[in-house]
C-alpha positions in Angstrom: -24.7 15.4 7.4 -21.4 13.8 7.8 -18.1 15.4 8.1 -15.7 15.2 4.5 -12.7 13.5 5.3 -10.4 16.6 5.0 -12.6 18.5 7.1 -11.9 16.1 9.9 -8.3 15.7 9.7 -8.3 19.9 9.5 -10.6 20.1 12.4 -8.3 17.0 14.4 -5.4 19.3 13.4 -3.6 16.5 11.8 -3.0 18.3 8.3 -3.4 22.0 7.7 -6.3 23.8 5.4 -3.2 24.6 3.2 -2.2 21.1 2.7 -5.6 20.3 2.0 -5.9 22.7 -0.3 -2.9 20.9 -1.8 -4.4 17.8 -2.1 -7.9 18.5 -3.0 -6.3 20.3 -6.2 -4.1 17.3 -6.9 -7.6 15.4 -6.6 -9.0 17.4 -9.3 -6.1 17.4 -11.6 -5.8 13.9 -11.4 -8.1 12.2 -9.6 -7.8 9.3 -7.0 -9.1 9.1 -3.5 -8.2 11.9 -1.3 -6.7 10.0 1.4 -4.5 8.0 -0.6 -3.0 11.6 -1.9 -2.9 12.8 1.6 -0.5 10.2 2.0 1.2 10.0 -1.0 2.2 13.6 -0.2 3.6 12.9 3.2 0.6 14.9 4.7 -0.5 12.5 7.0 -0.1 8.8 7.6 -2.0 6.3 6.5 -2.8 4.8 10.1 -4.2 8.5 10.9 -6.1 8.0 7.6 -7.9 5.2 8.4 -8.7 6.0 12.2 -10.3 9.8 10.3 -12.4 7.2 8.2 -13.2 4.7 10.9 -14.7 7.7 12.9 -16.3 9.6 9.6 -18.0 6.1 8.4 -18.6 4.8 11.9 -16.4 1.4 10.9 -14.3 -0.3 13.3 -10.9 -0.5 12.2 -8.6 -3.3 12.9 -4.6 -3.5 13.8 -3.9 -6.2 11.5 -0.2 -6.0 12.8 -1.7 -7.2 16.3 -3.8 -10.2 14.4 -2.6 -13.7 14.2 -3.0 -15.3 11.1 -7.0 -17.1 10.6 -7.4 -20.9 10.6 -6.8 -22.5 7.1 -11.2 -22.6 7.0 -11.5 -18.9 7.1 -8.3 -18.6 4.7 -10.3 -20.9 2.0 -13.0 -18.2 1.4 -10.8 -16.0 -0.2 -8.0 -17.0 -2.1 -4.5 -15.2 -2.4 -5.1 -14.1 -6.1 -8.7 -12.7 -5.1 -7.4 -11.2 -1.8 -4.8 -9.3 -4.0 -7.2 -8.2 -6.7 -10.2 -7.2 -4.1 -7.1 -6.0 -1.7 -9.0 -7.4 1.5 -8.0 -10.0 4.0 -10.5 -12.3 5.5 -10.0 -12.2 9.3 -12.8 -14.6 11.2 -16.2 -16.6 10.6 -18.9 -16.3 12.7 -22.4 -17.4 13.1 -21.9 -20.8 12.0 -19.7 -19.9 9.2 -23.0 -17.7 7.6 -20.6 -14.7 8.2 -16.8 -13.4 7.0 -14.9 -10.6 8.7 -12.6 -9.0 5.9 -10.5 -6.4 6.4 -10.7 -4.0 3.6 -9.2 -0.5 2.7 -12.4 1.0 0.3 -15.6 0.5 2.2 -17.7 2.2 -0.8 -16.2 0.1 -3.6 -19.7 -1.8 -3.6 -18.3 -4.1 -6.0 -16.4 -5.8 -3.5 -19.1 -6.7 -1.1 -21.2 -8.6 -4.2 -17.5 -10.4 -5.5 -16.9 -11.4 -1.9 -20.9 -12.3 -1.5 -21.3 -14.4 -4.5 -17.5 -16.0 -4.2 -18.1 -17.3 -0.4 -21.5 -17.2 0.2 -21.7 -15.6 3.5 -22.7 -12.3 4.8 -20.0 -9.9 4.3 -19.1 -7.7 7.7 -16.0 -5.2 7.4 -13.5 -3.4 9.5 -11.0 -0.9 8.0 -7.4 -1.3 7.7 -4.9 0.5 5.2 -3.5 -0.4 2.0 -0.1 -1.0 3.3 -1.3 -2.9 6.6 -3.2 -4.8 4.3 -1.0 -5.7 1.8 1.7 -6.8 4.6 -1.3 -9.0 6.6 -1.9 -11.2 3.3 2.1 -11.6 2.8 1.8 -13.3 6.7 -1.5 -14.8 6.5 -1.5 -16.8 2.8 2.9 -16.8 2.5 4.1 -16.9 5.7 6.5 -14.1 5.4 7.4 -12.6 8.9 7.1 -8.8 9.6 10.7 -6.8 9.5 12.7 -7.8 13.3 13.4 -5.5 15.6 17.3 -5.6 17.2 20.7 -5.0 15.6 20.7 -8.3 13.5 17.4 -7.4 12.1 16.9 -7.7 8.1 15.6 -5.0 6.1 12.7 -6.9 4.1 11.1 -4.8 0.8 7.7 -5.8 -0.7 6.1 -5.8 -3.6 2.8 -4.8 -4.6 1.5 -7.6 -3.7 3.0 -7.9 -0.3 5.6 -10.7 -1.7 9.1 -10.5 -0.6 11.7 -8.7 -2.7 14.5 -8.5 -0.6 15.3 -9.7 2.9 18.5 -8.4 3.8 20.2 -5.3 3.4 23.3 -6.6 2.5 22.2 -7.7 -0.8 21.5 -4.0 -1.8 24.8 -2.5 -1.6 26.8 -1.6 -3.7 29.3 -4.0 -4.7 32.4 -3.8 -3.0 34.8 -4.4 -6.7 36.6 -7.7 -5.0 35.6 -9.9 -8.1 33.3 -10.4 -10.4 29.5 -9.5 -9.8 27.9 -12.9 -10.3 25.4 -13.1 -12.8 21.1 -13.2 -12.0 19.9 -16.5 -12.1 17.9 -17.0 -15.5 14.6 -18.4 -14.1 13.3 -15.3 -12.2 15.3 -12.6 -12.6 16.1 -9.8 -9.7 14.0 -6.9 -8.6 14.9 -3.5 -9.5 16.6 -1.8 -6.5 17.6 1.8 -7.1 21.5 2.1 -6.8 22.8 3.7 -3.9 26.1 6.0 -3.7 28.7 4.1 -2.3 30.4 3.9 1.4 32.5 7.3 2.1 33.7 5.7 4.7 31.1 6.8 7.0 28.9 4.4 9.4 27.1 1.5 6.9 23.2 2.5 5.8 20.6 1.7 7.9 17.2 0.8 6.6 15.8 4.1 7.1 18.2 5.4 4.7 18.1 2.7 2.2 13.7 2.8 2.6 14.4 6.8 2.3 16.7 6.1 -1.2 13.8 3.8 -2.7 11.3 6.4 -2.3 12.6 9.2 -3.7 13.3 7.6 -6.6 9.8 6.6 -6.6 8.9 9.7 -6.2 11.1 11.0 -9.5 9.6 8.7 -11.2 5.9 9.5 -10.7 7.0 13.3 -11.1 8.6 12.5 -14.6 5.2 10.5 -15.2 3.1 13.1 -14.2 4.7 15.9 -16.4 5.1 13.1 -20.0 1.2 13.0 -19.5 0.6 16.8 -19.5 3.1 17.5 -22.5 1.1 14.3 -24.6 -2.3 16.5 -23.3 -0.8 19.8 -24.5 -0.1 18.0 -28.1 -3.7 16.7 -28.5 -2.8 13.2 -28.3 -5.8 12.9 -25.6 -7.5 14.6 -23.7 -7.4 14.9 -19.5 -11.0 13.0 -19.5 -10.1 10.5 -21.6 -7.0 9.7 -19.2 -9.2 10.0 -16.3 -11.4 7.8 -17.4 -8.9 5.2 -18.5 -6.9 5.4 -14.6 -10.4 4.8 -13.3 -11.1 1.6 -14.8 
């Protein structure tokens, strides 16, 4: 019988059984995979996630940071718009093109294996990668966008969902320094939302770390706030916990 997921990180000593504990109740409460909530929780990282599940499944996994993007022939098999809604990446042919390597974050969704199947008609092999390695693979692979720089004149680049650029620089995320007018968006496609930062005490300028560290915490207000508007609408009747359950599932 193979070992759960939590058991192994516990027994790899990578989260504790209280943190398990933790997460397994936020499971139950509100469902979702348990990895992802590990995660989500700051338990663990996703890279340690995906090595538990490469050993628990007995799936290679893949550094997709290490992978150059595949010709334009593999790229073909899978469009951007099904890569994004599938959230795999295809990485190589083989056999004569009978076979695709995808990278993929859900092995057991079998739904994916018979969309890919019937959408490139080859034999579907997998190797496991993580939602955010995925999601910053198909930005390089199908848009060209570049992986963050490393030195002092590197950019700080945020992503959207879909692995798309939001922002590139840092600059263009702080807060306005009141020397004239803030120019207006531009109509056709207007800006991300960026949470707004306290301004400069005069202290060294933000790095990334901080502005990354800013984003998330208002993320993580946000899902709190969302969390505790769906209890209160349980508590009046309005549904019930099943029938949101069900609904998040679909």
């Amino acid at each position: 019988m193979a070992i759960k997921l939590g058991d192994l990180l516990v027994k790899a000593n990578i989260i504790t059984e209280g943190q398990l504990k933790t997460a397994l109740a936020e499971q139950q409460k509100w469902g979702g995979k348990l990895g992802e909530i590990l995660v989500r929780m700051s338990f663990c990282t996703e890279d340690l996630v995906v090595k538990a599940l490469s050993k628990q499944l007995a799936i290679p996994r893949v550094d997709l940071e290490t992978v150059q993007p595949p010709p334009d022939s593999v790229l073909r098999k899978i469009s951007a718009e099904v890569s994004r809604e599938l959230d795999v990446v295809p990485l190589q042919l083989k056999e004569d093109g009978k076979t695709l390597v995808v990278a993929l974050a859900d092995p057991h969704n079998i739904e994916i294996f018979d969309t890919l199947r019937a959408k490139t008609g080859c034999k579907i092999l997998t190797m496991l990668a993580g939602h955010t390695a995925l999601s910053k693979a198909r930005a390089r692979f199908y848009y060209g966008e570049e992986e963050m720089e490393s030195g002092e004149t590197a950019g700080f680049k945020l992503t959207d969902a879909q692995g798309r650029t939001l922002v590139k620089d840092i600059a263009s995320i702080k807060p306005p320094s009141g020397r004239g007018p803030r120019p207006e968006p531009p109509t056709a496609a207007p800006a991300p939302f960026i949470p707004k930062l306290p301004p400069p005490t005069g202290g060294p300028p933000q790095s990334p770390a901080d502005v990354l560290s800013a984003i998330e915490s208002v993320q993580r207000k946000e899902v709190s706030a969302l969390k505790a508007m769906v209890e209160l609408l349980i508590e009046k009747g309005v549904f019930t916990r099943e029938e949101y359950l069900s609904h998040v599932k679909r």
